[in-house]
C-alpha positions in Angstrom: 68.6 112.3 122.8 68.9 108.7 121.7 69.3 108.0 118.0 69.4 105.1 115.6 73.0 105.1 114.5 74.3 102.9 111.6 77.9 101.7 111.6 79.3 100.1 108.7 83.1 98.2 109.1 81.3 98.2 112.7 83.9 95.2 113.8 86.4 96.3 112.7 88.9 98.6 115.0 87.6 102.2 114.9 84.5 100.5 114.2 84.3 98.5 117.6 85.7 101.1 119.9 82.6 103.3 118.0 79.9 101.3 118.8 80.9 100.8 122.6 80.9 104.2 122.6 78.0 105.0 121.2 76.0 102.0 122.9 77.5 104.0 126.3 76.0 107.0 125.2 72.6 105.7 125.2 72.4 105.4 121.3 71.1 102.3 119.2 73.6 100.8 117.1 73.2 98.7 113.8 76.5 97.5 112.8 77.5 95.9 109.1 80.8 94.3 108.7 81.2 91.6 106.1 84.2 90.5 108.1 86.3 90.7 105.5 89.5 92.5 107.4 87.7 92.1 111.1 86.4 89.3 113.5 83.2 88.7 115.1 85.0 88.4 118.1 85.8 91.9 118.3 82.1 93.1 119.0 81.1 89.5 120.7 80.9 91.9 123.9 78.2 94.3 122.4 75.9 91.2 120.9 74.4 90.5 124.3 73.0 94.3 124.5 69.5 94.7 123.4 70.4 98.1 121.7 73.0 96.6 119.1 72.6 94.6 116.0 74.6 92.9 113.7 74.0 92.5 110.0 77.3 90.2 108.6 76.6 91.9 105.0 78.8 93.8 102.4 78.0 97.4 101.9 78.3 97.7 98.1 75.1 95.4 98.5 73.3 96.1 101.2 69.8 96.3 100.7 67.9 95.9 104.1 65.1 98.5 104.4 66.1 100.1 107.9 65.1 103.7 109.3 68.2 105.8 110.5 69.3 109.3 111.5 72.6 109.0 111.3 75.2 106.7 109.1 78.9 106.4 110.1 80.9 104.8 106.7 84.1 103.0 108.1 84.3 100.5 105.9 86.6 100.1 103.9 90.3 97.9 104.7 92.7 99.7 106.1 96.4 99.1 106.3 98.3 98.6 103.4 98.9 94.8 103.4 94.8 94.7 104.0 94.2 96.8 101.1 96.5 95.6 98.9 95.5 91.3 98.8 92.7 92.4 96.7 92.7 96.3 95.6 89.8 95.9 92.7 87.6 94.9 96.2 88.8 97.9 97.7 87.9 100.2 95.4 84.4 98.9 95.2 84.2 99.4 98.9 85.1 102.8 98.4 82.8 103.9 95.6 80.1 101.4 95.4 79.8 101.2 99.2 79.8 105.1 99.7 77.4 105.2 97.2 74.8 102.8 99.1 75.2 104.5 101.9 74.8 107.6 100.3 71.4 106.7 98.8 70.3 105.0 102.2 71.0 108.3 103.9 69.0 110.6 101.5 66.4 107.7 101.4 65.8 108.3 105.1 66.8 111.7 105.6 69.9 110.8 107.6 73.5 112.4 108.6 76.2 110.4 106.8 79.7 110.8 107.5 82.5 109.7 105.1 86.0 108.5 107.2 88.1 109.3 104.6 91.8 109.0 105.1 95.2 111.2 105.4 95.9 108.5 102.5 94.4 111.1 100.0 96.9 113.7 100.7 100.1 110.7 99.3 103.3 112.1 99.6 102.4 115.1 100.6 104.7 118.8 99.0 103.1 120.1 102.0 103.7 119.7 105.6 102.1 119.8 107.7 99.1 118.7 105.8 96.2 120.8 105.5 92.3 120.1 104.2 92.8 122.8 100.9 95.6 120.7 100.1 94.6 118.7 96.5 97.9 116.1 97.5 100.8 114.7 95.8 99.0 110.7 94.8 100.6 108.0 92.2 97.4 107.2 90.8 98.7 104.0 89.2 100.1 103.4 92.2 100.1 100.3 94.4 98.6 102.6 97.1 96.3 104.0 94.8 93.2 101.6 95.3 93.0 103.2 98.2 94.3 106.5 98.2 92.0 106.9 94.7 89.0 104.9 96.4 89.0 107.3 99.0 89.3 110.4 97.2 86.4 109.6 94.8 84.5 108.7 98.0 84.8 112.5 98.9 83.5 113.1 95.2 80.5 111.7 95.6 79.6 112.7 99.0 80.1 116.6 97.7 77.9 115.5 94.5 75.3 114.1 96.6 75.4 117.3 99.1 75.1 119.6 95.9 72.4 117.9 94.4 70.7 116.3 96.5 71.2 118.4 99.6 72.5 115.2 101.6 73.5 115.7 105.2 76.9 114.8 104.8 80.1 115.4 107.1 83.9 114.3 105.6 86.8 113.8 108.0 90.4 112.6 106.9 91.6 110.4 109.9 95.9 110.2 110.2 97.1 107.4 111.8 95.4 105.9 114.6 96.3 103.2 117.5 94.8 101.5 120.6 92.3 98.2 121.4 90.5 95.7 118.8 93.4 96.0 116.6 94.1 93.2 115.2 97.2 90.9 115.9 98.0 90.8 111.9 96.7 94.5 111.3 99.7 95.6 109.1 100.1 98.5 110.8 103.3 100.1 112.1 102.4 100.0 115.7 100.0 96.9 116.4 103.4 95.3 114.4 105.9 97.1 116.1 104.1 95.2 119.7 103.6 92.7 118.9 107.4 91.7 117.3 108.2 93.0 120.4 106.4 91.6 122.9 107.7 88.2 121.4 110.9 89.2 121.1 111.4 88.8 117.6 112.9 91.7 115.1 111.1 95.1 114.3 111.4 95.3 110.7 112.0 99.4 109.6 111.4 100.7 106.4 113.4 102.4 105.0 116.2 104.5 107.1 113.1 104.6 109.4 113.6 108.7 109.7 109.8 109.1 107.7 107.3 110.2 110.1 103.6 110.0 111.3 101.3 111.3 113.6 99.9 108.6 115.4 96.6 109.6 117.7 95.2 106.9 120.4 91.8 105.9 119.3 89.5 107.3 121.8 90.5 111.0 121.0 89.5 109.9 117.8 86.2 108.9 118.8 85.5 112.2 120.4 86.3 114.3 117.3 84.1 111.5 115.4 81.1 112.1 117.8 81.6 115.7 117.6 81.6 116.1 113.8 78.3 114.3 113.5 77.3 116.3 116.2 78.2 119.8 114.1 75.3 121.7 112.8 76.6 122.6 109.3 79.9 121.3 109.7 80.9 119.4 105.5 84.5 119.3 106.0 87.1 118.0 105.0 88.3 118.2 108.9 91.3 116.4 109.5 91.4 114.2 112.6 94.2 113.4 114.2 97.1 114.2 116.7 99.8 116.9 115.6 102.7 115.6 117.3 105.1 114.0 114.9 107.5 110.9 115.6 109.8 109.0 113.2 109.1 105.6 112.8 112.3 104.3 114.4 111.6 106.8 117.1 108.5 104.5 117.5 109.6 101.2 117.6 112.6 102.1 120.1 110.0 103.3 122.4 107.8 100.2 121.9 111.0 98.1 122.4 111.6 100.2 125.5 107.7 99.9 127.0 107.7 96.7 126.2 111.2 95.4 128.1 112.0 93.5 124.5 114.8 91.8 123.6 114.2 92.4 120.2 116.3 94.0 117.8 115.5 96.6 114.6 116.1 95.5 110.8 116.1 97.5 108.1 114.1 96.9 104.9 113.3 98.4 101.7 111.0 100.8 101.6 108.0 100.2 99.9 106.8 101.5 97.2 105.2 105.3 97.1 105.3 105.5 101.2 105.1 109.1 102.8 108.0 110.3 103.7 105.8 112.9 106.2 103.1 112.5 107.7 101.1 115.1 109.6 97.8 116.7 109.9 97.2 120.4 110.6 94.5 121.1 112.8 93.9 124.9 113.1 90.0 124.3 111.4 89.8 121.0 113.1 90.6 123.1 116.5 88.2 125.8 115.6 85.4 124.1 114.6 84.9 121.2 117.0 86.3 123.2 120.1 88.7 119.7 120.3 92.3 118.9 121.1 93.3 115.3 121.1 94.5 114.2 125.3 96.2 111.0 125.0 100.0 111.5 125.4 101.6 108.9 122.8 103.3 106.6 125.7 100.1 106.7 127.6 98.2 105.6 124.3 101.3 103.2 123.6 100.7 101.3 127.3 97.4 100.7 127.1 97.6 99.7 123.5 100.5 97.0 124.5 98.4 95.9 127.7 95.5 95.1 125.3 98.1 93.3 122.9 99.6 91.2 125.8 95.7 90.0 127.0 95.2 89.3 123.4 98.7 87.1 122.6 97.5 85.5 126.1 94.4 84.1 124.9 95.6 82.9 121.4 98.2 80.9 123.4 95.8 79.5 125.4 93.7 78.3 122.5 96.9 76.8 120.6 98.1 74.9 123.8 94.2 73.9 124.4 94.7 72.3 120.8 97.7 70.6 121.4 96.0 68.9 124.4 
């Protein structure tokens, strides 16, 4: 059955691979982004459709009067050079926005759910992670505008559930790759390509030998769908793919995909960065009746085919300048 499905960060990468999905699915899609970390041109291919609408607004402010069943918060920046330009911004995404939302949802008697981050579980003492875990965060941190923004985010969706009885589902999304994200993301893979595909130096953290789990993003969006699609499903779920790589295990395989030239530096690593990082899925498994399908170098080529289109065009615009 159609619904009226609210996306907030709705431009940004998740966010834009979730409301073509949804759109495909029938749904109707109202999608906030203030733009802040994403580009208009990311959903300029959804404004044409008559179910999708776009409201270039902040969530710790939004105020429109709009009927919904179902709320999906995404907004919020992301990466660590994103969330890190301006963390007192970030942290007001996290608590003020989840709180808007949160009031929006009970206002209208709608399903909210919270994509919280493997961020709250910091250096994790456990591995591989799992949702009972409380996690191992430098609350004074760097990191910690996020890793803290998102943990109190959690805190008030269980407070509005208890008290209010507010429809709420929390998952903890682990690393995740694939289209719409953006050529200066920060991230280790959308980096990783795009050093490569020009040829220039991957820089590695570190001895590079810390790990992740990285999943591709449409195995994401079906655990997504099928949380909000769970009867009495609260969470935490962890969301994710299991299989672990090291991060210099990743960029030789990028280098290799990509038929680079480029060579790997090493750099400091930064401050509080995981040295593992890796979800456990047994209740994830259980409870959605999902296992993530995307092999990692399938994920990585279609990731780096996206990437090439993408470098395409912005040379095209840059020589179109020159002219």
């Amino acid at each position: 059955m159609s619904k009226k499905v609210l996306v907030t960060g709705g431009a940004g990468f998740i966010g834009t691979n979730l409301c073509g999905r949804l759109l495909s699915q029938g749904h109707r899609v109202i999608c906030i982004d203030n733009l802040y970390t994403s580009k208009l041109q990311n959903i300029k291919h959804l404004l044409s459709n008559a179910y999708f609408t776009f409201f270039k607004e902040d969530i710790t402010t939004f105020e429109k009067d709009i009927v919904i069943d179902q709320i999906y918060n995404l907004a919020c920046p992301a990466s660590p050079k994103q969330y890190q330009k301006d963390p007192i911004f970030t942290m007001k995404t996290n608590i003020y926005g989840i709180q808007n939302m949160l009031a929006l949802a009970r206002k209208t008697n709608a399903r909210i759910l919270q994509a919280s981050t493997s961020e709250i579980y910091g250096n994790p003492l456990v591995h591989p992670q799992i949702e009972e875990y409380w996690g191992n965060v430098n609350c004074i941190g760097i990191r910690s505008c996020y890793d803290e923004g998102k943990r109190a985010a959690e805190t008030l969706c269980m407070d509005y559930h208890r008290r209010y009885h507010t429809d709420i589902r929390i998952v903890r999304i682990f690393n995740t790759y694939g289209p719409h994200m953006g050529l200066d993301d920060g991230r280790v893979v959308s980096n990783f390509i795009v050093k490569a595909l020009n040829n220039e130096p991957l820089e590695v953290y570190g001895d590079g030998t810390q790990t992740r789990s990285f999943c591709y993003v449409d195995d994401l969006l079906d655990s997504l769908i099928k949380m909000m699609a769970q009867g009495a499903s609260v969470g935490p779920l962890n969301l994710g793919n299991d299989d672990e790589y090291t991060i210099l295990e990743i960029a030789q395989k990028i280098i290799s995909l990509t038929k680079s030239k480029s060579k790997i530096i090493y750099k400091p690593l930064p401050e509080n960065d995981p040295a593992r990082r890796k979800p456990n899925l047994n209740r994830t498994k259980e409870i959605l009746a999902w296992n993530p399908q995307i092999q990692l170098e399938d994920g990585l080529i279609k990731t780096i085919d996206y990437f090439k289109k993408q470098l395409l065009l912005l040379n095209n615009v840059v020589m179109e300048e020159r002219l």
